[in-house]
C-alpha positions as CSV (number, residue, x, y, z in Angstrom):
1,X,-31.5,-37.9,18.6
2,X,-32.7,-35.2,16.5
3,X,-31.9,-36.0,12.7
4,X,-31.2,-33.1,9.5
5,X,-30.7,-33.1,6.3
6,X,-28.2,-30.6,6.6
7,X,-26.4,-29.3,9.4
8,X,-24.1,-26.0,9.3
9,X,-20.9,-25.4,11.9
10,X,-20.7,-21.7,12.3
11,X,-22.7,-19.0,11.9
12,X,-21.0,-16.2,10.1
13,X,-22.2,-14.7,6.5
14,X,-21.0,-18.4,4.7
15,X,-23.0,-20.3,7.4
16,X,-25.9,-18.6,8.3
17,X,-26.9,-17.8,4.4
18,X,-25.7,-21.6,3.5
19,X,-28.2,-22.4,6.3
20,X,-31.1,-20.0,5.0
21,X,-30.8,-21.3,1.1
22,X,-30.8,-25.2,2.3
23,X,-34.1,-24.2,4.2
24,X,-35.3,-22.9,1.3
25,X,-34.8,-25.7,-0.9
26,X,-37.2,-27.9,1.5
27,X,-34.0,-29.6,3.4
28,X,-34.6,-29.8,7.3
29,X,-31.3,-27.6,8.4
30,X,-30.0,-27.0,12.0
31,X,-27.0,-24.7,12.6
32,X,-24.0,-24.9,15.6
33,X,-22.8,-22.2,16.7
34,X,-20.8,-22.2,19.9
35,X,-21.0,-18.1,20.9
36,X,-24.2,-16.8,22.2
37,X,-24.7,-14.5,19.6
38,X,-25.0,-15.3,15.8
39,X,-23.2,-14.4,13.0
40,X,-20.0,-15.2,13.7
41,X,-16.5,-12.4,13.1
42,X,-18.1,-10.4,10.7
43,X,-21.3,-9.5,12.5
44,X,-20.2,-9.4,16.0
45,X,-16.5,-8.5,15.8
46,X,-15.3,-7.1,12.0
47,X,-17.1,-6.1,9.3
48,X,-20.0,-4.5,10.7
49,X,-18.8,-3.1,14.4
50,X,-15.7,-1.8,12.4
51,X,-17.9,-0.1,9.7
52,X,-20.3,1.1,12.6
53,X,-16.8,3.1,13.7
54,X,-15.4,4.3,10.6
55,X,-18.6,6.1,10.3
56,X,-18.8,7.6,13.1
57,X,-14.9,8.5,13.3
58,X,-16.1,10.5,9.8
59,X,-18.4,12.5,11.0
60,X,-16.5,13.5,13.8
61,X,-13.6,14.3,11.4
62,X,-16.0,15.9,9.1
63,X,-17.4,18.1,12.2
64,X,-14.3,19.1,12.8
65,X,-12.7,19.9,10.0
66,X,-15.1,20.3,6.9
67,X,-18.2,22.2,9.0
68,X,-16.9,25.1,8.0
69,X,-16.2,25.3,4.5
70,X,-20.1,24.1,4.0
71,X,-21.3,27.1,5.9
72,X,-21.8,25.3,9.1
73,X,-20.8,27.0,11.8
74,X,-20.8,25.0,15.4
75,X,-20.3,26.9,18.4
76,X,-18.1,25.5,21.5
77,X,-16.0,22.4,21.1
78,X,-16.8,19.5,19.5
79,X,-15.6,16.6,21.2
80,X,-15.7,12.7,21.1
81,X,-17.5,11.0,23.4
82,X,-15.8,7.5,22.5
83,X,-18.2,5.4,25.5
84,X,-20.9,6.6,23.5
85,X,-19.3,5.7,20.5
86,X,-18.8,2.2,21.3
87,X,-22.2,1.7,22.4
88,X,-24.0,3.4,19.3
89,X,-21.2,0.0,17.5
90,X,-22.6,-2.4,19.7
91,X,-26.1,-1.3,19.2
92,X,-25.8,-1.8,15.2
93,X,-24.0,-4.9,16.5
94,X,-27.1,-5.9,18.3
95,X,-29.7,-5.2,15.8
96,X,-27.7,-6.6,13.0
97,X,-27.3,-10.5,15.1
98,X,-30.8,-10.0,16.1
99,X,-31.8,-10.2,12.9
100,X,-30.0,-13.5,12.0
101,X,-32.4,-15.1,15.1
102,X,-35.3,-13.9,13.0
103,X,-33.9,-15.1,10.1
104,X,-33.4,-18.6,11.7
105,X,-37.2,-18.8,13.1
106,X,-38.4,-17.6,9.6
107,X,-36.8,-20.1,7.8
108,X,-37.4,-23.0,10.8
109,X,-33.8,-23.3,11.1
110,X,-33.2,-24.9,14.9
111,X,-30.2,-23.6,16.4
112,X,-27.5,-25.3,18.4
113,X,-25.6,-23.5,20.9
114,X,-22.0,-24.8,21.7
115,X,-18.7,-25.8,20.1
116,X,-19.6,-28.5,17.3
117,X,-17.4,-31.7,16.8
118,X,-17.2,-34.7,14.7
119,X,-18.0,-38.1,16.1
120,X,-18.1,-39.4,12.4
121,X,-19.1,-38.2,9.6
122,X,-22.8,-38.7,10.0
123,X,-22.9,-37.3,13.8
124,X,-22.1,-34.2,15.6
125,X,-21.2,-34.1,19.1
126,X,-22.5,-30.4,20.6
127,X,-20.7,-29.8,23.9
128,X,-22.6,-26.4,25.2
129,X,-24.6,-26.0,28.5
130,X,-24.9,-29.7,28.0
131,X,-23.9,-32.0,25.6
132,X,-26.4,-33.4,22.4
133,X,-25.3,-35.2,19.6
134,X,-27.5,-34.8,16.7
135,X,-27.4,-37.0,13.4
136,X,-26.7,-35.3,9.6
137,X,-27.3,-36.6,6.0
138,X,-24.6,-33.5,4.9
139,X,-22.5,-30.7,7.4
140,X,-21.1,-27.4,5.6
141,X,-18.4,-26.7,7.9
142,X,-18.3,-22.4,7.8
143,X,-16.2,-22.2,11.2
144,X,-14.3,-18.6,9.7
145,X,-10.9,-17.5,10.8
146,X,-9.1,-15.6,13.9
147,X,-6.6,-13.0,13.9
148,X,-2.8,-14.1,13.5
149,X,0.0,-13.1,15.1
150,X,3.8,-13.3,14.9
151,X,5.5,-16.2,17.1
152,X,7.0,-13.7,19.5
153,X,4.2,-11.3,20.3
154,X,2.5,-12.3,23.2
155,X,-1.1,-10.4,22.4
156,X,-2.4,-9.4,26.2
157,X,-5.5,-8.0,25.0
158,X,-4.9,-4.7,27.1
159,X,-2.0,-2.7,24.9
160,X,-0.9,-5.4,22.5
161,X,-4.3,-6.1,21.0
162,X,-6.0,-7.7,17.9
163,X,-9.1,-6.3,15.9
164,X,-11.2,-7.5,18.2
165,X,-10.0,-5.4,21.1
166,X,-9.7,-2.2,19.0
167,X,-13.2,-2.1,18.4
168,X,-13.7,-1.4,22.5
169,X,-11.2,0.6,23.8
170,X,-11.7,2.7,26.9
171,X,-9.7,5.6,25.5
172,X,-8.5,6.8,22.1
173,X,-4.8,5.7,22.1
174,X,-2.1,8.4,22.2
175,X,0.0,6.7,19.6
176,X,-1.5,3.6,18.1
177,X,1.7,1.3,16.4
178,X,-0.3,-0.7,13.5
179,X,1.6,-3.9,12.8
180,X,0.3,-4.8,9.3
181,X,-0.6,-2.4,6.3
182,X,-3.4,-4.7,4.8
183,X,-7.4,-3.5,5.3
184,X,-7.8,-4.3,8.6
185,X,-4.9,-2.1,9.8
186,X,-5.4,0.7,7.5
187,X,-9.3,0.7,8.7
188,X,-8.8,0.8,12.3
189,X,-5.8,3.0,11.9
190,X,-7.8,5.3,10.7
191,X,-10.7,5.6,12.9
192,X,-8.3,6.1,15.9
193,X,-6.5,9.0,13.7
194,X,-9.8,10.3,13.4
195,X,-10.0,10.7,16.3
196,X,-7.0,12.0,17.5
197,X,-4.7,9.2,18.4
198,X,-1.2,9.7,16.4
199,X,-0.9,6.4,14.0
200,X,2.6,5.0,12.7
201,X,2.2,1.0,10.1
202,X,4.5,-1.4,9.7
203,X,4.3,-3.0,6.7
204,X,7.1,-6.1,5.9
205,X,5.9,-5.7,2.5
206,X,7.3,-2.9,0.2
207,X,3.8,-1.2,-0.4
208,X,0.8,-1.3,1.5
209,X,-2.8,-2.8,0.7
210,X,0.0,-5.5,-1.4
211,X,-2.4,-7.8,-2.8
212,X,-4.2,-5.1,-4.1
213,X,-2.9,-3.1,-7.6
214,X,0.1,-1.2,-7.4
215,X,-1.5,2.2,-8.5
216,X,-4.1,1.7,-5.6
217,X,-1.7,1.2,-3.1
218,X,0.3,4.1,-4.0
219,X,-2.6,6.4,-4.2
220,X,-4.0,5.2,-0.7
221,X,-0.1,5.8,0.8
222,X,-0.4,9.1,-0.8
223,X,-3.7,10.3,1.2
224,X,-3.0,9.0,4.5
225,X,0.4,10.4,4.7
226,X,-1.4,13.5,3.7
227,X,-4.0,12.6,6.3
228,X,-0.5,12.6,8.7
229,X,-0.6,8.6,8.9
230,X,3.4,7.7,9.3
231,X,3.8,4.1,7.1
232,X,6.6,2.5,7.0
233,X,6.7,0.2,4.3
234,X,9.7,-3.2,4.1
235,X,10.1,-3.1,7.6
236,X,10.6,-6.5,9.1
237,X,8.8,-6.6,12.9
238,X,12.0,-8.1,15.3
239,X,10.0,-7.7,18.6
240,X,7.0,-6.4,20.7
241,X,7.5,-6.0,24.4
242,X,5.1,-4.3,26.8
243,X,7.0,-2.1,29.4
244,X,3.8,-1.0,32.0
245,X,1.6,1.0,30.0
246,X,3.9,1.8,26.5
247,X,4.7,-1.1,23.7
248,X,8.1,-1.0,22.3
249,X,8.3,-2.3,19.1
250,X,11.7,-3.2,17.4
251,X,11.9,-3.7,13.6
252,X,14.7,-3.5,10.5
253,X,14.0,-1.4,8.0
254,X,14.7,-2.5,4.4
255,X,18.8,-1.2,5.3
256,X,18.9,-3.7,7.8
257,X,18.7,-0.9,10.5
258,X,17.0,-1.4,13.6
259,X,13.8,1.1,14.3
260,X,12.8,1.7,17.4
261,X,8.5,2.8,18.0
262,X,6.8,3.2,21.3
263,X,2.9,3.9,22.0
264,X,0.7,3.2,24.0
265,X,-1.3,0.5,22.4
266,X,0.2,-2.1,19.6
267,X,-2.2,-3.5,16.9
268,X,-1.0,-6.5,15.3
269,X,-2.8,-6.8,12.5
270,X,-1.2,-9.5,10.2
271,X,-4.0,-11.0,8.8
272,X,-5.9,-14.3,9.4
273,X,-5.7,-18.0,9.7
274,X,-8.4,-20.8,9.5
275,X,-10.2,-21.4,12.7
276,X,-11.0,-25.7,13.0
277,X,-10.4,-25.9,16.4
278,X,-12.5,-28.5,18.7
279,X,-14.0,-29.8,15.4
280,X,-12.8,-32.9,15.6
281,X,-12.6,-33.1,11.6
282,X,-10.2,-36.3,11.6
283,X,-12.9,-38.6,13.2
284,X,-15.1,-37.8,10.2
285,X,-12.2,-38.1,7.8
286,X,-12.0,-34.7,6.9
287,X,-8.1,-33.7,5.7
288,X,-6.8,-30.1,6.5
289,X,-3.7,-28.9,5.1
290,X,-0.5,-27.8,6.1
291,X,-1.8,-24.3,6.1
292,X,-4.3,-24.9,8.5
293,X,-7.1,-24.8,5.7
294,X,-9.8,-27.7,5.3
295,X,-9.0,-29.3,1.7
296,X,-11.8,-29.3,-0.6
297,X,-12.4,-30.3,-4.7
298,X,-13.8,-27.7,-7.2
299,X,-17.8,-28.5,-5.5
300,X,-16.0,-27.6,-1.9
301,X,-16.5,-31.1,-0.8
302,X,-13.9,-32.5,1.4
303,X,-12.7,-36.0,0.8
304,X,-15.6,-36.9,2.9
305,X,-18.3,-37.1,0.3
306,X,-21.4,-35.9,2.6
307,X,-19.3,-32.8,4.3
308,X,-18.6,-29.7,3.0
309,X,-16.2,-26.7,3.5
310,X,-16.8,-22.7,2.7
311,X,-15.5,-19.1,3.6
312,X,-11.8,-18.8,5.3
313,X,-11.7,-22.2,6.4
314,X,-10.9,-23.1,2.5
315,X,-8.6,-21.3,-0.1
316,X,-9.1,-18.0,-1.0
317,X,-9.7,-14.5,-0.4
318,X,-10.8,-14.1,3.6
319,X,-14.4,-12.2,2.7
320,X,-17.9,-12.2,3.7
321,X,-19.6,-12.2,0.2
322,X,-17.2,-14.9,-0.9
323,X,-18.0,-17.1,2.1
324,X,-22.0,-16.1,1.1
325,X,-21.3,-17.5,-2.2
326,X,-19.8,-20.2,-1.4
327,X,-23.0,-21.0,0.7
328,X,-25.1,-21.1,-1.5
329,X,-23.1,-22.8,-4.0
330,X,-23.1,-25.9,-1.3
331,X,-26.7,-25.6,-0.8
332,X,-27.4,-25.7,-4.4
333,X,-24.9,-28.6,-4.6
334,X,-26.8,-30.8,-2.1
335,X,-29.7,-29.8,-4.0
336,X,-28.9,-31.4,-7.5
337,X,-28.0,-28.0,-9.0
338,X,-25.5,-26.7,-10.9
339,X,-24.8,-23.2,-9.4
340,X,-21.2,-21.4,-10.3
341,X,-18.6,-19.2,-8.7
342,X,-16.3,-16.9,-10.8
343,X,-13.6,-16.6,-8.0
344,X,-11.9,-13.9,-10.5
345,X,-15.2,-11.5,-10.1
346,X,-15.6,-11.6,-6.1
347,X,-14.6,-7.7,-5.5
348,X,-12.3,-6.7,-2.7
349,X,-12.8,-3.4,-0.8
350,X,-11.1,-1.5,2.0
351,X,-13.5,0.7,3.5
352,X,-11.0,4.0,4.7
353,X,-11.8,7.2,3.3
354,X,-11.3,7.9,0.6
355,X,-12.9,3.8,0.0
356,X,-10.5,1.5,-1.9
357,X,-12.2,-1.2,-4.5
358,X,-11.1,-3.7,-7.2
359,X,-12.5,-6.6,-9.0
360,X,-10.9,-8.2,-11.6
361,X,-7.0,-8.8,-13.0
362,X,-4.4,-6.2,-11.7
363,X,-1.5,-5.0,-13.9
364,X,0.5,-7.1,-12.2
365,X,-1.4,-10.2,-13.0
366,X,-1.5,-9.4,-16.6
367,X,1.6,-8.8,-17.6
368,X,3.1,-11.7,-15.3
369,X,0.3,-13.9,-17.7
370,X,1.9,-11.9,-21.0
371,X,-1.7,-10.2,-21.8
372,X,-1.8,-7.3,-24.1
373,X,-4.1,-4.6,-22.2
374,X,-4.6,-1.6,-22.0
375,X,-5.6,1.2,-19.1
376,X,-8.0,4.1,-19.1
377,X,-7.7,5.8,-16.3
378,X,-9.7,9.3,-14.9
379,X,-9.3,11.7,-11.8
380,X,-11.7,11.6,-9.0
381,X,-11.2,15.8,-9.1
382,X,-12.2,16.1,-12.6
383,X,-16.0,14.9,-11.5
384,X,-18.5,17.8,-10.3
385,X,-20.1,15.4,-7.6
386,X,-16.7,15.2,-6.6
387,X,-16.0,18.8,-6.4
388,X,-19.6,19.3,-4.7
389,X,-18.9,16.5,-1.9
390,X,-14.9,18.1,-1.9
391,X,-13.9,14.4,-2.2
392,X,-11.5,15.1,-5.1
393,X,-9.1,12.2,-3.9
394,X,-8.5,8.7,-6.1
395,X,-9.2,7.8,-9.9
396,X,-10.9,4.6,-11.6
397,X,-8.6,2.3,-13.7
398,X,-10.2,0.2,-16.4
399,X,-7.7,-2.4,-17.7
400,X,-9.4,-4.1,-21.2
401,X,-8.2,-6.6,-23.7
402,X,-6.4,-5.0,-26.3
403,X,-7.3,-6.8,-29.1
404,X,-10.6,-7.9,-27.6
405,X,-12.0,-4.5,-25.5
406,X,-13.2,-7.2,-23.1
407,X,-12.8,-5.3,-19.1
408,X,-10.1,-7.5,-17.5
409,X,-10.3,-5.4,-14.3
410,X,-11.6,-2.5,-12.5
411,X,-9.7,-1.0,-10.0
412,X,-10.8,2.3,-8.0
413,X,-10.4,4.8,-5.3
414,X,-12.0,7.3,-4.0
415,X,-15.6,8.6,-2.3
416,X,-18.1,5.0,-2.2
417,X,-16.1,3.1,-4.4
418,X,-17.4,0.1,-2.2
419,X,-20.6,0.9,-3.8
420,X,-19.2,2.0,-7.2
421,X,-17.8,-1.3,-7.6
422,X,-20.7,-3.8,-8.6
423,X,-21.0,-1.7,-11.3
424,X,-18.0,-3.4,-12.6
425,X,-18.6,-6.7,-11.6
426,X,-21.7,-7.0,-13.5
427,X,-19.8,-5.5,-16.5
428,X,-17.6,-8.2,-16.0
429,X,-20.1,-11.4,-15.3
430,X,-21.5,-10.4,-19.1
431,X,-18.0,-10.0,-20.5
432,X,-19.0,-5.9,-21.3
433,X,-16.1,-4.2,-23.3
434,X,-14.8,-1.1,-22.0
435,X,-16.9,0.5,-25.2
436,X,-19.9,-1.3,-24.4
437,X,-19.7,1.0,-20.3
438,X,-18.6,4.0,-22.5
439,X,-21.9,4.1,-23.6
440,X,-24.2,3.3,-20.9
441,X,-25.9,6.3,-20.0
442,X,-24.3,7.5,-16.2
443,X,-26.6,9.8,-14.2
444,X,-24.8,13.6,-13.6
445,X,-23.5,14.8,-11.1
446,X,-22.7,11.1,-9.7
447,X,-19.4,9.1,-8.6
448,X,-19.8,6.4,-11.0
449,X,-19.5,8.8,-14.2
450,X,-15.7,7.9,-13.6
451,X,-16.3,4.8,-14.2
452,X,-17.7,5.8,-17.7
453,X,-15.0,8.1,-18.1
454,X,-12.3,5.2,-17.5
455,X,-14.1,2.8,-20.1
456,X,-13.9,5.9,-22.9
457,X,-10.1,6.5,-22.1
458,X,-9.8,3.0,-22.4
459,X,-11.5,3.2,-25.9
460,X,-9.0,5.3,-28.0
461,X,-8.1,8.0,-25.3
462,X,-11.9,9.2,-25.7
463,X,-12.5,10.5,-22.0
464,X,-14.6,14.0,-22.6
465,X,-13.4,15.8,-19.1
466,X,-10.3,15.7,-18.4
């Protein structure tokens, strides 16, 4: 029986990176993963195929429709060739999984293939092509999340489908019913608009993006209606029934009137739950919730001293640079080190177009905790990158102490605010002031000068361009 001194369960971002920093601190490390491919959702089947598509669905729609105004002219039709499409995805896909293999070798990481399971707390059971048991000091259990559903929709994979099955269609849908206005939805919604396919959401909340702050959501519900996206926000999803090749999808609007949709494909995109299935946790005394989620103390130990829990198996947001953090704060851990998480500067992003970020306290937040802020707030449009790039849409919000000046939050959209927005986290992690960004030195013409311009109308109404 092969012995470690640390053995991960899963290989997504939290596992594979726990995995890599517990190598690198000298600890012999094997890793279970029970698909043939690593890297778990994100890599194979969410953040990376669904980026690879959101890029390609915006050239397309910049071919299309933007061509033009730059003085590029494109003669006969342009037209989508989605099977090529797919396979430019699963290429990145590919290339991007390959990688964690090399990754694995570098580091002398030895990879199990199969579904990992408790026999104690001390020994894993892996029950793949055949079945080995291996023997570990510590285990970081890192085995992600699926897609939910509602009790009553029965998800075929063909026309009532998750994210997963999205991100391969054979055709671009006709009219693609989104259950669910949170990223997932909105980001896949908008590829298939892209792309031609009428798209209607269903949101049971009263805005969309809901956990995100209010001025963001309203902004984002302002460009895709304009992008001719139909939302329909506090509408309560009654039923989902396939009838051959159209879905029917019933639902009460916030009257109490019934709605009636059909398309030819239904998402349902209502978030995600904690996957532990087939790991046997109870045998190694491991407690999960009532919520499905794996119980852990501030050091994300379970009450099983030697075993550990990260990423969207624990509480918290459902991200892949949280779950990375949370890797390396376990291997650290194990280590004898002190590393630290601020939870409150993990940015969130949804990556439609314009790109939707935030890090930080929302309004909302603060004045449900009685803190005395303030906002400084500036226009996308007012920027001359903007102008040159015609991506006038969104604004950056800066929400600061107001005794203080201390940046409580950050919240932006607009053109790569997914990349705009480490700027404000490392503002945040040394406790900047909005004064202190309003006088950093932005390079011109860039994005980011709205983030200087928010910080000076933040500090006394000083922004200089609008």
């Amino acid at each position: 029986m092969n012995s470690y001194d640390v053995a991960v369960i899963g290989s997504g971002p939290g596992g594979y990176v726990a995995a890599i920093r517990c190598a690198q601190l000298g600890m012999k490390t094997a890793i279970i993963e029970k698909y043939s491919t690593l890297g778990g959702t994100c890599l194979n089947v969410g953040c990376i195929p669904s980026k690879a598509l959101l890029d390609s669905s915006h050239h397309y729609e910049d071919a299309v429709k933007h061509f033009e105004d730059h003085g590029i002219d494109i003669p006969g039709e342009i037209k989508v060739n989605l099977e090529k499409m797919v396979a430019r995805k699963q290429s990145v896909v590919d290339q991007t999984t390959g990688g964690i293999d090399f990754l694995m070798k570098k580091n002398n990481i030895d990879v199990y293939q199969g579904v990992g399971s408790f026999k104690d707390a001390t020994h894993i059971v892996i029950s793949g092509e055949k079945e080995e048991e291996i023997e570990a000091k510590n285990t970081i259990i890192a085995t992600g999340s699926k897609p939910s559903s509602l009790p009553f929709i029965s998800i075929d994979k063909e026309r009532v489908i998750t994210s997963t099955e999205a991100l391969k269609l054979k055709e671009v849908p006709k009219h693609l019913i989104v259950i669910g206005g949170g990223v997932i939805g909105l980001e896949l919604g908008q590829v298939y608009k892209r792309l031609g396919a009428e798209v209607t959401v269903v949101e049971y909340m009263d805005r969309i993006i809901p956990t995100m702050d209010s001025g963001l959501s309203k902004e984002l519900n302002k460009v895709l209606k304009k992008q001719k996206f139909t939302i329909n926000t506090s509408h309560k999803v009654k039923s989902v029934e396939r009838v051959g090749d159209e879905v029917v999808v019933k639902a009460d609007n916030k009257k109490g009137e019934e709605v009636e949709l059909r398309g030819d494909y239904c998402l349902v995109s209502v978030g995600r739950r904690p996957f532990t299935d087939g790991l046997n946790a109870e045998a190694a005394g491991v407690k999960i919730t009532d919520r499905g989620q794996i119980e852990v103390n501030d050091h994300l130990q379970t009450n099983a001293s030697n075993i550990y829990a990260i990423g969207d198996v624990v509480k918290g947001a459902m991200l892949a640079h949280k779950a990375e953090e949370e890797g390396v704060f376990v291997a650290e851990t194990i280590a004898g080190q002190k590393p630290h998480i601020d939870y409150n500067l993990i940015p969130g992003v949804v990556y439609t177009w314009p790109e939707v970020a935030a890090v930080g306290q929302t309004e909302e937040q603060l004045k449900d905790k009685g803190v005395a802020y303030k906002v400084g707030q500036f226009p996308m449009r007012a920027l001359g990158r903007s102008r040159a790039s015609m991506d006038l849409d969104g604004f950056v919000k800066i929400l600061a102490d107001k005794s203080t000046d201390e940046i409580l939050g950050v919240h932006m959209i607009g053109a790569r605010a997914a990349d705009m927005i480490a700027e404000a986290v490392v503002a945040m992690e040394y406790r900047a002031s909005a004064e202190d960004v309003s006088r950093m030195s932005h390079a011109h013409p860039t994005f980011t000068e709205a983030i200087k311009e928010a910080a000076l109308a933040a500090t006394d109404d000083r922004a200089l361009h609008v």
